[in-house]
C-alpha positions in Angstrom: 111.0 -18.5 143.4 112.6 -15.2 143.8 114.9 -14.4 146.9 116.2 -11.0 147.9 119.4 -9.2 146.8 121.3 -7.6 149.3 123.3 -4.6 147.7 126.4 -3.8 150.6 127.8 -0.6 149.1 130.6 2.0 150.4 133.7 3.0 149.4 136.7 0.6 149.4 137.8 -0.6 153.0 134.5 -0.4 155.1 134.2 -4.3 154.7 131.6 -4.7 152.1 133.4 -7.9 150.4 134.7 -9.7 153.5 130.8 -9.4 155.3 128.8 -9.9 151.8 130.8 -13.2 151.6 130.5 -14.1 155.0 126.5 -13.7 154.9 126.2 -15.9 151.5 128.1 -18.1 153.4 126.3 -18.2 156.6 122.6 -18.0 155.1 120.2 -20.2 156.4 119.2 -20.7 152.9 120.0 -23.5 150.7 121.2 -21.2 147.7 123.3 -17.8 147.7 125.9 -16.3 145.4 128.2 -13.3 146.1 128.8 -10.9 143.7 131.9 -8.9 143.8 131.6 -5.8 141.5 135.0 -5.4 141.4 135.8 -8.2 139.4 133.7 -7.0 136.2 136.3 -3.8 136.4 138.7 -6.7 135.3 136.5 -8.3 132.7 137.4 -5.1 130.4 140.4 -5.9 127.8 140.5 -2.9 126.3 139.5 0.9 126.8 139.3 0.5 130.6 138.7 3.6 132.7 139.6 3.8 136.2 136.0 3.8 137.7 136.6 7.5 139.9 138.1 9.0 136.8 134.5 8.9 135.1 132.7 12.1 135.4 131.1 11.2 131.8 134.0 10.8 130.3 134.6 6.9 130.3 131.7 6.8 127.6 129.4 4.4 130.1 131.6 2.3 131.2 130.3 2.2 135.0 126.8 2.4 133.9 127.4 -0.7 131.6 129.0 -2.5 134.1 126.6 -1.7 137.0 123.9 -2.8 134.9 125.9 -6.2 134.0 126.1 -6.8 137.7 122.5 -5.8 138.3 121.8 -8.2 135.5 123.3 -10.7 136.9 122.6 -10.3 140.3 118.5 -10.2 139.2 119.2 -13.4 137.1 120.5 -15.0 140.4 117.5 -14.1 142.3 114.8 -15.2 139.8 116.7 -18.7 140.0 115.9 -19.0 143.9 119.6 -17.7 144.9 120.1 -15.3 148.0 122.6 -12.6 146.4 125.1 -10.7 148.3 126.5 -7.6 146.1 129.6 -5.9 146.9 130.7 -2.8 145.6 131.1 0.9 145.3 127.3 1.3 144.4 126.2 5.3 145.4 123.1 6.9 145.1 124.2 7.7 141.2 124.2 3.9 140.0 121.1 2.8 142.0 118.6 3.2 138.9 118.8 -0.5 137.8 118.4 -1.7 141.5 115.2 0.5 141.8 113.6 -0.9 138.7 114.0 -4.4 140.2 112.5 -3.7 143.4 109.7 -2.0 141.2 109.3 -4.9 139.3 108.6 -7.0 142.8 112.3 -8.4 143.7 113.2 -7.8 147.5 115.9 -5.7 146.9 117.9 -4.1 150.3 120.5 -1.2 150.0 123.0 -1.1 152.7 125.9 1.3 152.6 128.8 0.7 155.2 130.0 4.0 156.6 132.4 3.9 158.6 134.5 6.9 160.0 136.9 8.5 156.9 140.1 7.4 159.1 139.0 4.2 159.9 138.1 3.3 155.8 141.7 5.3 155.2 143.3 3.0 157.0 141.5 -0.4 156.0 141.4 0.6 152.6 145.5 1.7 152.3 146.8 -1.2 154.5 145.2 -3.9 152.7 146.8 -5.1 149.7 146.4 -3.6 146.3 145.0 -4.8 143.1 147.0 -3.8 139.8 143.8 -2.7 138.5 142.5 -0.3 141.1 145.3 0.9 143.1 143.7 3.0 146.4 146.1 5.8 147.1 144.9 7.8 150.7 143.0 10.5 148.5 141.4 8.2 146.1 139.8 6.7 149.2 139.3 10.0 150.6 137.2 11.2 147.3 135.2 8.2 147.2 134.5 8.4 151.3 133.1 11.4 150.8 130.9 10.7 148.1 129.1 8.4 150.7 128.9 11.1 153.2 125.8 12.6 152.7 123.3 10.1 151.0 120.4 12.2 150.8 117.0 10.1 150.6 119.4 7.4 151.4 120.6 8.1 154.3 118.7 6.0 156.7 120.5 2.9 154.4 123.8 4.0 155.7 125.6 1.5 158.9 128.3 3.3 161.0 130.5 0.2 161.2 133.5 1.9 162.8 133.8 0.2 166.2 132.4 -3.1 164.7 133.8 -6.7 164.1 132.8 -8.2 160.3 130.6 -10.5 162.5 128.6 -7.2 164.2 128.4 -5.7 161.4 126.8 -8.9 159.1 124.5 -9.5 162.2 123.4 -6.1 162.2 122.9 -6.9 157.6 121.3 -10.1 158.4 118.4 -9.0 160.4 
């Protein structure tokens, strides 16, 4: 038995991890898993890429990794697991997503949008990982790559006066 993948996306600090975890935790189901994207950045030894620096250049790194999480996330579901997916996930790495919901998986794309200052601030105050340090315009850049989401735009949440519980309410419907 298949169950649905729910793919929270937006740029760092508009809550994706904290409410994706809270809603596996919280399903009424009997099985869930979250997926946090940003922990397959760490899974690379050697030759890692800081993901923004791409722009073709990090010889498909983020597609491989997308489609590792995609993978996984797809081998959850067939299993009978609800999946919660966190991560920066735009319009330009939804291809693997879309062939799963092609091939009959209940797959639901939800970007977090809040206001630019309110993910500045959420995003710089929080702590940082070695990793993937978030300086004000790295969060700036990626902010603004979610700000006009073309045919997905109607996907898009304006969490910025919203609690983690108003906005997973608002995700679990």
């Amino acid at each position: 038995m298949q169950a649905r993948i729910v793919v929270l996306s937006g740029s760092p600090g508009t809550g994706k991890t904290t409410i994706a975890r809270m809603l596996a935790e919280n399903s009424v189901l009997e099985k869930t898993a979250h997926i946090e994207l940003d922990d397959f950045w760490e899974y690379i030894r050697k030759g890692y890429i800081p993901p923004w620096a791409g722009g073709g250049g990090d010889g498909g790194q983020n597609e491989t990794v997308i489609e590792a999480v995609a993978l996984s996330a797809e081998k959850f579901s067939q299993n009978g697991y609800e999946v919660f997916v966190a991560g920066v996930i735009g319009p330009w790495f939804i291809e693997p997503w879309l062939e799963m919901a092609h091939n009959g998986i209940d797959v639901r794309y939800i970007v977090l949008r809040p206001s630019e200052a309110t993910t500045v601030s959420r995003a710089t105050e929080r702590p940082q990982r070695d990793f993937f340090p978030l300086t004000v315009e790295i969060v700036k850049d990626l902010w603004g790559s979610f700000a006009d989401l073309g045919i997905y735009e109607s996907n898009a949440i304006d969490t910025t006066g919203q609690t983690v519980e108003e906005s997973a309410k608002l995700i679990e419907k």
